[in-house]
Biopython code that builds the backbone (N, CA, C, O; Angstrom):
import numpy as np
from Bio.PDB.StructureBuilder import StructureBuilder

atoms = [
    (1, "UNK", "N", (55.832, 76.195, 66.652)),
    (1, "UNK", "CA", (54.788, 76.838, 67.411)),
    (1, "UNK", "C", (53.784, 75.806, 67.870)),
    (1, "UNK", "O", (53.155, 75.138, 67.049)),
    (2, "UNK", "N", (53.638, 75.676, 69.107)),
    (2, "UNK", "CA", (52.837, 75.117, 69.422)),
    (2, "UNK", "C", (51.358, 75.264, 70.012)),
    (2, "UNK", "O", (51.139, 76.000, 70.975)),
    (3, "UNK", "N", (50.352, 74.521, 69.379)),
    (3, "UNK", "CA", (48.756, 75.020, 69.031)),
    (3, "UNK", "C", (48.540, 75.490, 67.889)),
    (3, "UNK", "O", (47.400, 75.945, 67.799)),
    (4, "UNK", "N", (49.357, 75.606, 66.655)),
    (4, "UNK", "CA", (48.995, 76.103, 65.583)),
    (4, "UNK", "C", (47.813, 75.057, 64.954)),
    (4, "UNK", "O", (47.957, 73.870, 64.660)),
    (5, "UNK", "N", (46.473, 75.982, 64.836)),
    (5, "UNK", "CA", (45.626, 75.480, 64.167)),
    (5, "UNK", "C", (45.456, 75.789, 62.676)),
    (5, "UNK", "O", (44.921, 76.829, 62.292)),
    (6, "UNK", "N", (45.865, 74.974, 61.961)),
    (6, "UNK", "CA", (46.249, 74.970, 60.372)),
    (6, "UNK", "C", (45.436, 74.059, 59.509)),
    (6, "UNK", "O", (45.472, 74.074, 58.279)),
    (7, "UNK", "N", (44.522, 73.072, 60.418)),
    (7, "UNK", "CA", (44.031, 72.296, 60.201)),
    (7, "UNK", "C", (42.801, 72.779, 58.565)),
    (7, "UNK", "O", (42.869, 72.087, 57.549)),
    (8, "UNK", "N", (42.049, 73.717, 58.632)),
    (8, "UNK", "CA", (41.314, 73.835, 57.343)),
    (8, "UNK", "C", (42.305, 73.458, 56.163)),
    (8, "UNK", "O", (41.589, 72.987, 55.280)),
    (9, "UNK", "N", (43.477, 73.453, 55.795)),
    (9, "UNK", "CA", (44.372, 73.504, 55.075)),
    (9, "UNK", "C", (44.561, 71.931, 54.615)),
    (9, "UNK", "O", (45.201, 71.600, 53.617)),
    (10, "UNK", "N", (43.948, 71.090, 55.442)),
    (10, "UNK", "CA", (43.721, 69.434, 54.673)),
    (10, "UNK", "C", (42.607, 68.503, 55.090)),
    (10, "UNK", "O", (42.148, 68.278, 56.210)),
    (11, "UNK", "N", (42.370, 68.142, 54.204)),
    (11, "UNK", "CA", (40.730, 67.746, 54.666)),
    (11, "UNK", "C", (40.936, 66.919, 55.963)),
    (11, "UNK", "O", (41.924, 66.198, 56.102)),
    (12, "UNK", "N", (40.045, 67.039, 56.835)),
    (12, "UNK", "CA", (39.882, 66.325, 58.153)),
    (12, "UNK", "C", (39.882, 64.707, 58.071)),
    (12, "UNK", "O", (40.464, 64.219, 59.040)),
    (13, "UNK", "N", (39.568, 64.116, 57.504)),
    (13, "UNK", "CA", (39.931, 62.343, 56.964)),
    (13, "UNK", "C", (41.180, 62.498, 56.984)),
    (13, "UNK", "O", (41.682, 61.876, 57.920)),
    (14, "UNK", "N", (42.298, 63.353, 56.034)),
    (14, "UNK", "CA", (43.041, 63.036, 55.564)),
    (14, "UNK", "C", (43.915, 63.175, 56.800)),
    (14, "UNK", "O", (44.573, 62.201, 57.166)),
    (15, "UNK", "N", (43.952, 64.052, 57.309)),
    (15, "UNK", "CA", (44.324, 64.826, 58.283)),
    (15, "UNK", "C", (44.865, 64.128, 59.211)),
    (15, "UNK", "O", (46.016, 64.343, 59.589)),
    (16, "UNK", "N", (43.869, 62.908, 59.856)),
    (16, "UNK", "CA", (43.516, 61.977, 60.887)),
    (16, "UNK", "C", (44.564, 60.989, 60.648)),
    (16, "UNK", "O", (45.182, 60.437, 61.558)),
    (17, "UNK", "N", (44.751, 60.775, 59.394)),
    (17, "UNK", "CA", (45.540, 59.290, 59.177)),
    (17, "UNK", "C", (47.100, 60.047, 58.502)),
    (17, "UNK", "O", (47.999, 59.208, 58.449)),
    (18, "UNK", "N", (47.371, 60.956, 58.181)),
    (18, "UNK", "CA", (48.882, 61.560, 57.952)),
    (18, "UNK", "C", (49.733, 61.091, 59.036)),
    (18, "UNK", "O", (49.455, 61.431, 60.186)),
    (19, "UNK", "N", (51.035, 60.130, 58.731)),
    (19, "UNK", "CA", (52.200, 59.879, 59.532)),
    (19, "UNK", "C", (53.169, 60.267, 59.073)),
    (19, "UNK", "O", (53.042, 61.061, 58.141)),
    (20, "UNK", "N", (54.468, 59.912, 59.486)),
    (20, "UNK", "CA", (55.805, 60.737, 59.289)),
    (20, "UNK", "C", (56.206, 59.759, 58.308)),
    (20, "UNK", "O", (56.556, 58.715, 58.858)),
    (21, "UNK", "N", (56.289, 59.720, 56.863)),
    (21, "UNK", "CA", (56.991, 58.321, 55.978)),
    (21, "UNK", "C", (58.257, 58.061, 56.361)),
    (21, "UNK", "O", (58.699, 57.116, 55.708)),
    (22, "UNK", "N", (59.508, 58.755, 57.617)),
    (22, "UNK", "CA", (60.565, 58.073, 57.723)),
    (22, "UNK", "C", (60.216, 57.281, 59.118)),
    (22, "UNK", "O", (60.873, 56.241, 59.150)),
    (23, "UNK", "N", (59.483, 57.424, 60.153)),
    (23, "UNK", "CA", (59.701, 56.973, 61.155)),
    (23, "UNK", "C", (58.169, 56.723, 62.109)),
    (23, "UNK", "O", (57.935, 56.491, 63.295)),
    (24, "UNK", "N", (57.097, 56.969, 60.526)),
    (24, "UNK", "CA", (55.408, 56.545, 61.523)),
    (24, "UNK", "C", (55.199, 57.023, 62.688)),
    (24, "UNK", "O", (54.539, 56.285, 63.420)),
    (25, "UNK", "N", (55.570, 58.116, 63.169)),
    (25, "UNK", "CA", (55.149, 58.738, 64.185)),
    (25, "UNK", "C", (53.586, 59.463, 63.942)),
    (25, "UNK", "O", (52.769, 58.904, 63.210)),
    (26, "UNK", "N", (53.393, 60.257, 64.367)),
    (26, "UNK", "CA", (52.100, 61.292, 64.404)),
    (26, "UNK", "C", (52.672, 62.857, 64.117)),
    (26, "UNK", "O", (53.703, 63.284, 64.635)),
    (27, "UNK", "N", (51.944, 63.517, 63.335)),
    (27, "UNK", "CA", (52.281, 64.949, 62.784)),
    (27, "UNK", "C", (51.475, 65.853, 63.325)),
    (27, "UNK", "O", (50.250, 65.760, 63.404)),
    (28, "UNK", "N", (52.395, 67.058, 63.841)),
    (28, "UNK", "CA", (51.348, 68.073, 64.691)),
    (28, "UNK", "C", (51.912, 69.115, 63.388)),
    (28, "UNK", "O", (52.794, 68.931, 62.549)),
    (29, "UNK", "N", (50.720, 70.603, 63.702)),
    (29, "UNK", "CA", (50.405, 71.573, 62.466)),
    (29, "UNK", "C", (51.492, 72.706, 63.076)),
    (29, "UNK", "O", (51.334, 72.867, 64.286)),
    (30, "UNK", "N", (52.335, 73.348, 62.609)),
    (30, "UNK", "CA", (53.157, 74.114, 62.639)),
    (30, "UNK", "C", (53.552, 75.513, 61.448)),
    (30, "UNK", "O", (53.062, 75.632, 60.325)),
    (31, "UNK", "N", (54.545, 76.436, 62.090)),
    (31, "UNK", "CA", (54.790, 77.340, 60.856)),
    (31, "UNK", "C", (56.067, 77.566, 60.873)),
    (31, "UNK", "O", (56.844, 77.777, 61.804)),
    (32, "UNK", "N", (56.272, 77.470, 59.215)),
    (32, "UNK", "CA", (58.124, 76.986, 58.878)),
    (32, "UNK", "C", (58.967, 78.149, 59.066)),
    (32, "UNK", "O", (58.347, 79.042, 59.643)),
    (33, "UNK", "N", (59.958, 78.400, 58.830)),
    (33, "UNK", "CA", (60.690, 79.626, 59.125)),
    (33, "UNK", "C", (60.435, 80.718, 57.942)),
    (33, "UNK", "O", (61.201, 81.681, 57.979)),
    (34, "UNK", "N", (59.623, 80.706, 57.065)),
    (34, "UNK", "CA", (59.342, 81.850, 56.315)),
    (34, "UNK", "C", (58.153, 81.713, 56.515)),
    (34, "UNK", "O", (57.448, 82.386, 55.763)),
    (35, "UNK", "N", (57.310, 80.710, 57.701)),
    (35, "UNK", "CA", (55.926, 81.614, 57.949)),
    (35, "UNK", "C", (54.945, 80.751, 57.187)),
    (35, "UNK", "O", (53.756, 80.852, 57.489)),
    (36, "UNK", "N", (55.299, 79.939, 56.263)),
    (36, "UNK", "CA", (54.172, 79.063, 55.867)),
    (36, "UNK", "C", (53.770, 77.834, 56.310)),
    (36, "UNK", "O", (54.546, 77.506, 57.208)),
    (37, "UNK", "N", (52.917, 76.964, 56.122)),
    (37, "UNK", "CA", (52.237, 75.919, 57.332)),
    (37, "UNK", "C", (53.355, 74.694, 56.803)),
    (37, "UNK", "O", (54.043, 74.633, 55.784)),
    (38, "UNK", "N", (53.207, 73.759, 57.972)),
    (38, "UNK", "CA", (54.349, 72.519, 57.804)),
    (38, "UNK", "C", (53.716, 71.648, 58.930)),
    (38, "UNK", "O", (53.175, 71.969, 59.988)),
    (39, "UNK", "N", (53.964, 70.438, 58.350)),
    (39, "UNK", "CA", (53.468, 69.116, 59.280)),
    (39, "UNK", "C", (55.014, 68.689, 60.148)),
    (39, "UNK", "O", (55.923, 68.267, 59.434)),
    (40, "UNK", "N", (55.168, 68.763, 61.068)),
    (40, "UNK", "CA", (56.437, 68.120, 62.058)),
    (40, "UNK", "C", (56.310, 67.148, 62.798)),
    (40, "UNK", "O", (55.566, 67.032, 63.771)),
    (41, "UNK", "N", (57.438, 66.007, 62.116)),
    (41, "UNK", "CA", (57.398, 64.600, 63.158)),
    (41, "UNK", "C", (57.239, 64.851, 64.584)),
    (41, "UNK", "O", (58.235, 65.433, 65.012)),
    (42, "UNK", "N", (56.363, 64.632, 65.481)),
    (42, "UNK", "CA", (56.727, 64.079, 66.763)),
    (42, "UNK", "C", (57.836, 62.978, 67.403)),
    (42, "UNK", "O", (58.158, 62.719, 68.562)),
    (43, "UNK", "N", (58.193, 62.544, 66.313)),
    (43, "UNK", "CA", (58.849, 61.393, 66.795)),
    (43, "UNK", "C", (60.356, 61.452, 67.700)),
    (43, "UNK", "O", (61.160, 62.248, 67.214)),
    (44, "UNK", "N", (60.529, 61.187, 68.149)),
    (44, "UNK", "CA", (61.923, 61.308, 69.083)),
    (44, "UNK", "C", (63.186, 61.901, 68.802)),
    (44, "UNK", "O", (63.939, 62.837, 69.073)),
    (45, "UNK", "N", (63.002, 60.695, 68.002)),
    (45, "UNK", "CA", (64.374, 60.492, 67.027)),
    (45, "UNK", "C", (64.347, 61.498, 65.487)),
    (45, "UNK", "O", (65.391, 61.963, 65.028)),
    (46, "UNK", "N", (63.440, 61.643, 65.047)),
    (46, "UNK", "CA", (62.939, 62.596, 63.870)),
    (46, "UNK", "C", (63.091, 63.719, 64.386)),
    (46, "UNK", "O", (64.027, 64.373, 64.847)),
    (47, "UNK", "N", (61.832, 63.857, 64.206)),
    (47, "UNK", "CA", (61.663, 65.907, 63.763)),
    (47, "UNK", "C", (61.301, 66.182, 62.648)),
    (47, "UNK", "O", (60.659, 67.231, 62.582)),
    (48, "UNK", "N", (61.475, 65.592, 61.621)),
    (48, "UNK", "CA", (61.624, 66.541, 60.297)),
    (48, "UNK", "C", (60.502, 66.946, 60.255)),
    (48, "UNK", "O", (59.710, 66.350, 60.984)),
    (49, "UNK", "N", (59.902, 68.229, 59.317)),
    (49, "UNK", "CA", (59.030, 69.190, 58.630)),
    (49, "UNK", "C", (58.883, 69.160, 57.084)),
    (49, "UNK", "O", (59.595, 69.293, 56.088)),
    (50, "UNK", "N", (57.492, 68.897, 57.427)),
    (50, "UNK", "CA", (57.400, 68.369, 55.461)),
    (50, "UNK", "C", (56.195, 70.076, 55.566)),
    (50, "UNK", "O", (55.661, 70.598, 56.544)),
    (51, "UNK", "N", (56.186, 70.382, 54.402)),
    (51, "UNK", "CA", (56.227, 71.657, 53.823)),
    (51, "UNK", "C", (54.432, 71.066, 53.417)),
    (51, "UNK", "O", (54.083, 69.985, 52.943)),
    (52, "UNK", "N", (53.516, 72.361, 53.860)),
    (52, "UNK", "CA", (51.840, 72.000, 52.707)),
    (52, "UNK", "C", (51.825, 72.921, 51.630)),
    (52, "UNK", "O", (51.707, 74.125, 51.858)),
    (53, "UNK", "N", (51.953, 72.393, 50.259)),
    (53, "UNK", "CA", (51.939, 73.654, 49.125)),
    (53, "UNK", "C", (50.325, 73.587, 48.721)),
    (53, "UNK", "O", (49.842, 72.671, 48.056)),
    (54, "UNK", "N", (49.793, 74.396, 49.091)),
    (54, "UNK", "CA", (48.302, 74.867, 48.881)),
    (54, "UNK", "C", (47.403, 73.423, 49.188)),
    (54, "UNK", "O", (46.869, 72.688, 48.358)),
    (55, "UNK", "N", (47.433, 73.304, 50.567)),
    (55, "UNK", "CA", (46.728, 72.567, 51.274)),
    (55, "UNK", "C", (47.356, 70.967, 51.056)),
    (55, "UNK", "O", (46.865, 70.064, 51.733)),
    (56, "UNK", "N", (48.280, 70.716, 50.241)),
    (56, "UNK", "CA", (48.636, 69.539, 49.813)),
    (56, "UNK", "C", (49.993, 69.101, 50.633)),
    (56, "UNK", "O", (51.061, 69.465, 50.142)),
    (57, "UNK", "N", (50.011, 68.464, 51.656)),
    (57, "UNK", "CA", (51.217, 68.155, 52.468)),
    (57, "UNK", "C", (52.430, 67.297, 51.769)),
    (57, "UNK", "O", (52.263, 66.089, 51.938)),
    (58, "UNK", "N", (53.479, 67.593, 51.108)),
    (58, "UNK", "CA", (54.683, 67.203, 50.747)),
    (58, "UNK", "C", (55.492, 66.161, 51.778)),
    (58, "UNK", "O", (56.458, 66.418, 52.497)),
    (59, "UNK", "N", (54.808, 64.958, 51.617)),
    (59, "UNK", "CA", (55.900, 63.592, 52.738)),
    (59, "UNK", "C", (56.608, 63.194, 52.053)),
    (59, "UNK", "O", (56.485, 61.994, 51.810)),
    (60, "UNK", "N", (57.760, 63.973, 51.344)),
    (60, "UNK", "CA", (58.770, 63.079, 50.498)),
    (60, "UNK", "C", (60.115, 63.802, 51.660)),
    (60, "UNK", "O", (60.528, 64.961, 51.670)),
    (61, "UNK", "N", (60.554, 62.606, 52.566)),
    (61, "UNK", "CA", (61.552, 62.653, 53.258)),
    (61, "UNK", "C", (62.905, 63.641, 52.696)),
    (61, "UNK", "O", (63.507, 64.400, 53.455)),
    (62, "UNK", "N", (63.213, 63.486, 51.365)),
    (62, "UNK", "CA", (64.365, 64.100, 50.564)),
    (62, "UNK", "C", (64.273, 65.393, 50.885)),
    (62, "UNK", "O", (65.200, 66.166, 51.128)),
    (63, "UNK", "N", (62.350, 65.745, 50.873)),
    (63, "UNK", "CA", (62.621, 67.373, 50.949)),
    (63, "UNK", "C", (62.190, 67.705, 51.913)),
    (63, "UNK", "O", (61.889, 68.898, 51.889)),
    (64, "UNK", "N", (61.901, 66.987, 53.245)),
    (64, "UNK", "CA", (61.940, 67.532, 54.315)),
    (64, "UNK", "C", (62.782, 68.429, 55.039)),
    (64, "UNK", "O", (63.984, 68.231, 54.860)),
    (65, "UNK", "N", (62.484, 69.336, 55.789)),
    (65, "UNK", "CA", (63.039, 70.337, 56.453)),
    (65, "UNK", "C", (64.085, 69.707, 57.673)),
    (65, "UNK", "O", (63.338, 69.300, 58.562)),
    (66, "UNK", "N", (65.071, 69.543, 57.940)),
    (66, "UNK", "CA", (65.215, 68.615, 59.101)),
    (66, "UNK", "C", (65.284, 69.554, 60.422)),
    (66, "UNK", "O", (65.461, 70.758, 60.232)),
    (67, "UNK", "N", (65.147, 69.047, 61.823)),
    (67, "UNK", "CA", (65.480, 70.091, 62.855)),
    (67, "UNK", "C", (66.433, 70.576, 63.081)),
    (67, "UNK", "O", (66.500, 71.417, 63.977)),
]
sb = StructureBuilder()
sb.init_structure("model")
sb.init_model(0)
sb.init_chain("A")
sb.init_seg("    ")
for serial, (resi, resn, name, xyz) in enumerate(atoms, 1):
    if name == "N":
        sb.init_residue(resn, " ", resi, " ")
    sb.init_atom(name, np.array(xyz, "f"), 0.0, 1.0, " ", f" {name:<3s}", serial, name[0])
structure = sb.get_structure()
């Protein structure tokens, strides 16, 4: 979805400097297929979707969502 504002969900510092740990792209705010918030690579070649469990964004590539 695009424009999802999800942003209260991680502090704004943190927010600013979050990249993709497989491929350093930039992460836009999204909602996963059961509806809960997820950070998604921009990157070209990526995509993947890392999962926020109560405001805390999960960048461990293993458990990323892939596209």
């Amino acid at each position: 979805m695009k424009g999802v504002d999800m942003s209260h969900d991680i502090e704004p510092w943190l927010r600013e400097i979050l990249r993709c740990p497989a491929c350093r792209a930039e992460l836009r705010d999204a909602v996963g297929p059961q509806g809960g918030p997820e950070l998604v690579c921009e990157g070209a070649d990526c995509g993947l979707a890392y999962r926020i469990d109560d405001g805390v964004p999960v960048l461990l590539v293993d458990e990323a969502r892939r596209p």
